[in-house]
C-alpha positions, 0 to 999 in steps of 0.5 A, a space after each residue: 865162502 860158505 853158504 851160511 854167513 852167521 852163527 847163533 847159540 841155542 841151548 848152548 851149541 852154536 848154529 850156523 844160519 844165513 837169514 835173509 829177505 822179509 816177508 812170509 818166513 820159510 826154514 830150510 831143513 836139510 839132510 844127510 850125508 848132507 849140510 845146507 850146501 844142499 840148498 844152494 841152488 834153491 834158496 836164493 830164488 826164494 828168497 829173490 820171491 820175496 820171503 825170509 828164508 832162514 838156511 841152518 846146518 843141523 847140530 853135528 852138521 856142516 858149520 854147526 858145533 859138533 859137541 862131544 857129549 850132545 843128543 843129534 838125534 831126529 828127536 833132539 834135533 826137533 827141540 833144537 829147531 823150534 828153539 832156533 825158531 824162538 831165538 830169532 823170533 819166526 813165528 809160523 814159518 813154512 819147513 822145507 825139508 828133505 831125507 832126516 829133515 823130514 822127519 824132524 818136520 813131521 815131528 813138528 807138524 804131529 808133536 807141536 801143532 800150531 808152530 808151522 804154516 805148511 811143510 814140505 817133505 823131499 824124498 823124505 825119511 818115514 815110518 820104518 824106512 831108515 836106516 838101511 839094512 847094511 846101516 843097521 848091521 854096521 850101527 849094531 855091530 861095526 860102527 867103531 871099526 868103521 869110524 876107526 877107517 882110514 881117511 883115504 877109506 873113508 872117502 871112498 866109502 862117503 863117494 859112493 854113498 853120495 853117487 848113490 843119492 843122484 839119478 844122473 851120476 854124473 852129477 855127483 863129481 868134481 866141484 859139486 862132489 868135493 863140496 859134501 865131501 869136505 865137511 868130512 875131509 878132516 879126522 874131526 869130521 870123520 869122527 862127527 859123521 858117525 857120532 853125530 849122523 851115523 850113529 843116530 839113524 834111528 826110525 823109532 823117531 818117525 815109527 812112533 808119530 806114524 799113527 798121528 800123521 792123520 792128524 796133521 791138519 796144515 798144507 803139506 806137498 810131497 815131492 819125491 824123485 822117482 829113481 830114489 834108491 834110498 827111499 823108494 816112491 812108495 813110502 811118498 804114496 803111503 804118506 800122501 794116503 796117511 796125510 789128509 790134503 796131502 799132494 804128491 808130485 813125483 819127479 822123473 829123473 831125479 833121486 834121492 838128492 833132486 835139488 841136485 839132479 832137477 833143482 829148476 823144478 824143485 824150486 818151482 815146486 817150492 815157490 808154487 807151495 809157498 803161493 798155496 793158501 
């Protein structure tokens, strides 16, 4: 059974969601190449804390409709958040959010201030660091022969990329590995992750708000893991110095995905932001 339990239409795509618990609302913006599974071992615990906690698949992603003909981009992403807030009526929630989440929270937090509470950015995108060089020169010039690729090359490319988000590798096999794979293990899927992930990795979505982060005036906790090998800790160090209050906690042994290498100190780090004031 998956992780999200209901669907809602907004702006005429579906969304898959899951809404649970009462009190201060907090919104769950995960990544990619990722879906909310990637929430699963904190989520709950949250929501046990005694918050509303609403979990959403990003538009193209996971449960979520993939549309042949709608914008996925970080950009149409945020419009599509705040009109999914609107619809189930969450005012001034809490963002939790974590690589391409990230900078659809920052876009909130700069473009429309006022909207959220607090925001906390995981091994976040920013500034000029996506997508990576190898992703850019497929976007640019190999991006139809790769989504032509077979399904069997396609695992194996997805495999690596995953192994890749972990400190401990380790982490990164059997169950835990089939379930981010399996949203891509059918033709429809493939082609979705490079119509609606791949081909919009586009840093002009966080370049053009990085001289506005200095007016985000809401708390905002940085938390990253230090062997990160898709985003190093000094974009976290650069972000913390450009966002006024911003507090910045590294954790050791953890990369890219660190709710899946320490999700017990991720959620104790979400759960102490949430008691911030």
């Amino acid at each position: 059974m998956s992780f999200l339990d209901r669907q809602v239409l907004v702006d005429g795509v579906r969304l898959a969601y899951r809404d649970r618990g009462e009190g201060d609302p907090v919104v769950f913006v995960h990544g990619t190449p990722s879906y909310s599974h990637e929430w699963r071992h904190v989520v709950p615990h949250v929501e046990a804390a005694g918050h509303r906690v609403i979990t959403y698949d990003l538009l193209g992603y996971g449960d979520s409709e993939r549309p042949l003909d709608r914008d996925t981009s970080v950009g149409a992403q945020t419009d599509l958040l705040l009109a999914l807030l609107d619809e189930l009526g969450v005012e001034n929630p809490t963002l939790i959010t974590h690589d391409i989440g990230g900078a659809i929270g920052q876009r909130v937090a700069v473009l429309h201030p006022g909207r959220i509470r607090r925001l906390m950015l995981i091994d976040t995108v920013s500034y000029d660091s996506w997508p990576s060089a190898t992703w850019q020169e497929i976007i640019r010039a190999r991006l139809d022969s790769y989504a032509s690729m077979s399904a069997a090359d396609f695992e194996a490319m997805l495999t690596r990329q995953l192994t890749m988000t972990v400190a401990d590798e380790a982490v990164m096999t059997g169950d835990d590995l089939r379930a981010f794979l399996a949203p891509h293990r059918t033709a429809v899927g493939r082609t979705s992750f490079f119509e609606h992930q791949v081909r919009h990795y586009d840093a002009r979505y966080t370049r053009e708000i990085s001289d506005r982060l200095g007016e985000i005036a809401i708390p905002v906790r940085i938390v990253w893991g230090r062997e990160d090998r898709w985003q190093p800790v000094s974009y976290a160090e650069k972000l913390a110095a450009d966002i006024p209050g911003a507090l910045l906690v590294v954790l050791d042994g953890a990369g890219h995905f660190l709710m899946e290498d320490d999700p017990v100190r991720l959620t104790r780090e979400v759960l102490d932001f949430l008691a911030t004031p």
